[in-house]
Backbone as numpy.savetxt, mean C-alpha at the origin, in Angstrom:
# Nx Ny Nz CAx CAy CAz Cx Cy Cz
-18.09 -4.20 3.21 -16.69 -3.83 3.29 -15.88 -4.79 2.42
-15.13 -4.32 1.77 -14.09 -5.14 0.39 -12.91 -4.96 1.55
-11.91 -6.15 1.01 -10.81 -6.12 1.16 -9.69 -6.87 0.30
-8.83 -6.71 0.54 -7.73 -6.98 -0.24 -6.59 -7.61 -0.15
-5.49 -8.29 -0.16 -3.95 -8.60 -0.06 -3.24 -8.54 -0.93
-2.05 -8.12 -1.15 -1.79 -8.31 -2.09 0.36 -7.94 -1.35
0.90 -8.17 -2.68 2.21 -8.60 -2.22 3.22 -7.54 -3.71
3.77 -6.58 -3.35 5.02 -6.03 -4.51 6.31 -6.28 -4.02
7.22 -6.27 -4.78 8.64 -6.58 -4.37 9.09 -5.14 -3.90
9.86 -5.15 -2.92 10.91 -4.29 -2.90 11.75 -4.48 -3.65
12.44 -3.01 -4.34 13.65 -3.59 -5.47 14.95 -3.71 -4.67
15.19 -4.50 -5.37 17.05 -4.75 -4.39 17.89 -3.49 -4.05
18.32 -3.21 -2.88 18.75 -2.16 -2.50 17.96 -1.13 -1.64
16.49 -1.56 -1.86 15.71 -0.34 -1.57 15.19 -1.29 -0.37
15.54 -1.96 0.38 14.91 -2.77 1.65 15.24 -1.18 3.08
16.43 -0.64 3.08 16.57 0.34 4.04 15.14 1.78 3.66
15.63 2.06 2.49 14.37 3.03 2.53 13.01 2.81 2.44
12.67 1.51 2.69 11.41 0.68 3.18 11.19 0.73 4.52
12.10 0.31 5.12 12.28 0.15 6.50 11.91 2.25 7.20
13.17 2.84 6.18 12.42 4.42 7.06 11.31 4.91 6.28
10.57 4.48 4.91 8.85 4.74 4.80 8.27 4.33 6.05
8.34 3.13 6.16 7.43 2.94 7.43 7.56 3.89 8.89
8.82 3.69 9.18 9.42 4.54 10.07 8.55 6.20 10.12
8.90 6.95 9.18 8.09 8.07 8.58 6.64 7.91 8.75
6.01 6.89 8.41 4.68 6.89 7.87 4.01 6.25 9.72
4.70 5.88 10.77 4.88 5.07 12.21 4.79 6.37 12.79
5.85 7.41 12.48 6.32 8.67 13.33 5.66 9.98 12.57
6.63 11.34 11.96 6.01 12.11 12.03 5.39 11.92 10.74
4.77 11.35 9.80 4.01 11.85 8.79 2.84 10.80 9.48
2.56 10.39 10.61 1.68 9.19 11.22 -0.01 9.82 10.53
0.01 11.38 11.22 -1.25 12.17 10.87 -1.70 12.02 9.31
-0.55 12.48 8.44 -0.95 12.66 7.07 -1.54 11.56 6.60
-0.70 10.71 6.73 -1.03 8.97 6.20 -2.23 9.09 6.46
-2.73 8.76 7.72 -4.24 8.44 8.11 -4.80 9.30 7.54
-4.73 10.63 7.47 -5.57 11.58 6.26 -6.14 10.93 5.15
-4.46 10.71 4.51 -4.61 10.12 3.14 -5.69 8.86 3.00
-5.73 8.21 4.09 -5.99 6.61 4.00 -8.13 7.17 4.09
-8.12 8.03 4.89 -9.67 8.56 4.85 -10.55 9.05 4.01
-9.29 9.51 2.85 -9.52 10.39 1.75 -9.71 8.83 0.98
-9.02 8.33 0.57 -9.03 6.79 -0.09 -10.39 6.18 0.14
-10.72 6.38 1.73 -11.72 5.28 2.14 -11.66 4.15 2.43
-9.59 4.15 2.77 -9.25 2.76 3.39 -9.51 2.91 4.78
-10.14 1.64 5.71 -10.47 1.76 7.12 -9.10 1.00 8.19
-8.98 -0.10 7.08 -7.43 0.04 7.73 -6.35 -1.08 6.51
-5.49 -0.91 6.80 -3.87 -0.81 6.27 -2.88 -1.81 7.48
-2.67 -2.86 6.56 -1.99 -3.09 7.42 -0.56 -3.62 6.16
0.87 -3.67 6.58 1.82 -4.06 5.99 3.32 -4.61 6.56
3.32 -5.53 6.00 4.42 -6.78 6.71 5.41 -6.92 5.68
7.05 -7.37 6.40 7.74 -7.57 5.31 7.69 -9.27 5.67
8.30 -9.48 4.18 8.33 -11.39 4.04 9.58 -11.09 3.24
10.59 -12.11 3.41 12.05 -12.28 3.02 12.52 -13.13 2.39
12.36 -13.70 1.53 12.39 -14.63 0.94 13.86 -14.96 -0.28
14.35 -16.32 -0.72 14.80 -16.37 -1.46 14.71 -15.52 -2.34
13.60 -15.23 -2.99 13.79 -14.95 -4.24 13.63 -13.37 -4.22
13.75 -12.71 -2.51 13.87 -11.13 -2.51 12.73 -10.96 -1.51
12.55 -9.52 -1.45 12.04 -9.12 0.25 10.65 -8.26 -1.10
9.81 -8.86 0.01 8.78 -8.28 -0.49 7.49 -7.31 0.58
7.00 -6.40 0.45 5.92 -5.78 1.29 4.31 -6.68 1.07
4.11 -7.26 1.98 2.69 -7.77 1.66 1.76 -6.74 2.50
0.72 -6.43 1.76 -0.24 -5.39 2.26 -1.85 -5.91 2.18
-2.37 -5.34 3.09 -3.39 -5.77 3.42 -4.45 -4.38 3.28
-5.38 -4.28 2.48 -6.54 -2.76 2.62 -7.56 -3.34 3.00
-8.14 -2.08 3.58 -10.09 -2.72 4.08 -10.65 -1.52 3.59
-12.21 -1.35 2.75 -12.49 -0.61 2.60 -13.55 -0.23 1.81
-14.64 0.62 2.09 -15.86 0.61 1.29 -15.29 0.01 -0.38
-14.66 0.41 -1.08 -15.28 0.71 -2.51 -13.34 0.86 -2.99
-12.33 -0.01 -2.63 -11.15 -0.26 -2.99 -11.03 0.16 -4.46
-11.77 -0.02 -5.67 -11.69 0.23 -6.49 -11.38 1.64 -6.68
-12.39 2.34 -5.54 -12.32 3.46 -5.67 -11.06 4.75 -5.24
-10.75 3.58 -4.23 -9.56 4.03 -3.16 -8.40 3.85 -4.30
-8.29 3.39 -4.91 -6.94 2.86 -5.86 -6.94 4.23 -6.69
-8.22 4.43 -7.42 -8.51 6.16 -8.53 -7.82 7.44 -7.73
-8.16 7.28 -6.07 -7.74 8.31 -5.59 -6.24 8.06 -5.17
-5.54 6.87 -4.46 -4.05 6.95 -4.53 -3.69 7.02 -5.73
-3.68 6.75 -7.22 -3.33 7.13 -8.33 -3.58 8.57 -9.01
-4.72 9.50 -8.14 -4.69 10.86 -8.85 -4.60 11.81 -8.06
-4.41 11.57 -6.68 -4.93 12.48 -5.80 -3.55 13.58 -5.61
-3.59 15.19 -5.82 -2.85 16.33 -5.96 -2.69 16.78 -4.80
-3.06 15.91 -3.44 -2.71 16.47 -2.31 -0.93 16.06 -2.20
-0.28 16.82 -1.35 1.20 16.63 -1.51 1.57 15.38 -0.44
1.24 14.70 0.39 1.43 13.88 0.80 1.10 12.86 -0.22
-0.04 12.35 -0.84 0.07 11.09 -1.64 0.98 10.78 -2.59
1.43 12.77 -3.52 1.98 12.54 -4.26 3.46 11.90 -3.65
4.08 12.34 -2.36 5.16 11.94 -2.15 4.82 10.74 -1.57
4.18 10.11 -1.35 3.91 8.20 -1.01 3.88 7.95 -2.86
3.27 8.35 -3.54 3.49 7.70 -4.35 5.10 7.56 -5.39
6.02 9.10 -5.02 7.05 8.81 -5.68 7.79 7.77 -4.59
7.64 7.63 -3.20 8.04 6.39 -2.29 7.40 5.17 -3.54
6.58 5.29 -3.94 6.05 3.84 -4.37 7.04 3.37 -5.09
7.00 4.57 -6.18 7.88 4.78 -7.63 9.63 3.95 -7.32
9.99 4.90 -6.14 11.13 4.19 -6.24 11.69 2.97 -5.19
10.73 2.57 -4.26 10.74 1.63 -3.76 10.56 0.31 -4.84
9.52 0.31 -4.99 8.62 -0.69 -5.55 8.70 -1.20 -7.35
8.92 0.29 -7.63 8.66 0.31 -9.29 6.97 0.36 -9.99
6.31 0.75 -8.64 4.32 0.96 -8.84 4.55 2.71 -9.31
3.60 2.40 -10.71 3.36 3.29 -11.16 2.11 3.76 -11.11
1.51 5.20 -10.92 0.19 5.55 -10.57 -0.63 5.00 -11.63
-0.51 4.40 -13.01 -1.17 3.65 -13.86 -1.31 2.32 -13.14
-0.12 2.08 -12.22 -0.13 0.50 -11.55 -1.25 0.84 -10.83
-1.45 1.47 -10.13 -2.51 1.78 -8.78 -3.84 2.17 -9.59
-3.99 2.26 -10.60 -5.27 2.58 -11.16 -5.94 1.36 -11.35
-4.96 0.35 -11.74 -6.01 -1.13 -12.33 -4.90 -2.24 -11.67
-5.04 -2.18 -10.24 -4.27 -3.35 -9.36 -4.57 -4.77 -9.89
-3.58 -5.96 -9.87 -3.93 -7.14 -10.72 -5.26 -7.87 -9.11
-6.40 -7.66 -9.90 -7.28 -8.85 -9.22 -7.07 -10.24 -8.22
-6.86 -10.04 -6.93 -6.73 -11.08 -6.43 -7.91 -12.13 -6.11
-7.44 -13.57 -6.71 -8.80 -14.50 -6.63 -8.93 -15.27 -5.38
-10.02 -14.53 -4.49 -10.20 -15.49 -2.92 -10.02 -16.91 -3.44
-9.04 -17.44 -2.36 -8.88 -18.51 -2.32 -9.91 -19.54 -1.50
-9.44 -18.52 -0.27 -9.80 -19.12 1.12 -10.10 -17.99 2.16
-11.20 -18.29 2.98 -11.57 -16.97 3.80 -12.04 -17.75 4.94
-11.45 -17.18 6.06 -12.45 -18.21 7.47 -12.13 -17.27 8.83
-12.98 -17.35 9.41 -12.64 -16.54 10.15 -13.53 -17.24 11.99
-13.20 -16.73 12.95 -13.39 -17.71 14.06 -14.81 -17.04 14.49
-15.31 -17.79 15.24 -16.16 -16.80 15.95 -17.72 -17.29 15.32
């Protein structure tokens, strides 16, 4: 199992329609999402906001066989739910489905876990 973190800005202004993606994606589109996320081959998703000086950002977390692979399908996939998460991306974020095709490489730092 691969996983991932990684962190995009919300663009200034767009912190409320962040707040109702989630909302949406929490309530009634709860089903689709998880669709989508099965179709991907993400096992789970998790996403936090962080607030910071220098602007509010979504940090996200994927788990998932073959992420590489999951990224080809949120960047091409013609089902109508992704496409509308991805124009959410578009104008939340400024991620373009070219962004989601070749995500910048995050280098493990540090990994530990209890147990």
């Amino acid at each position: 199992m691969e996983c991932i973190t990684w962190f995009t800005p919300i663009l200034p202004g767009k912190l409320d329609q962040w707040k109702l993606l989630i909302e949406e994606i929490n309530g009634p589109r709860k089903q689709e999402h998880l669709r989508s996320r099965e179709r991907m081959g993400v096992v789970r998703e998790v996403a936090s906001l962080m607030q910071t000086p220098q602007g509010d950002f979504a940090c996200l977390f994927l788990e998932g066989e073959d992420l590489s692979k999951s990224s080809e399908v949120a960047a091409t996939s013609d089902d109508p739910y992704d496409q509308w998460f991805r124009e959410q991306a578009r104008e939340i974020h400024g991620i373009t489905p070219e962004m989601l095709r070749a995500p910048i490489p995050a280098t493990l730092m540090f990994d530990s876990k209890a147990g």
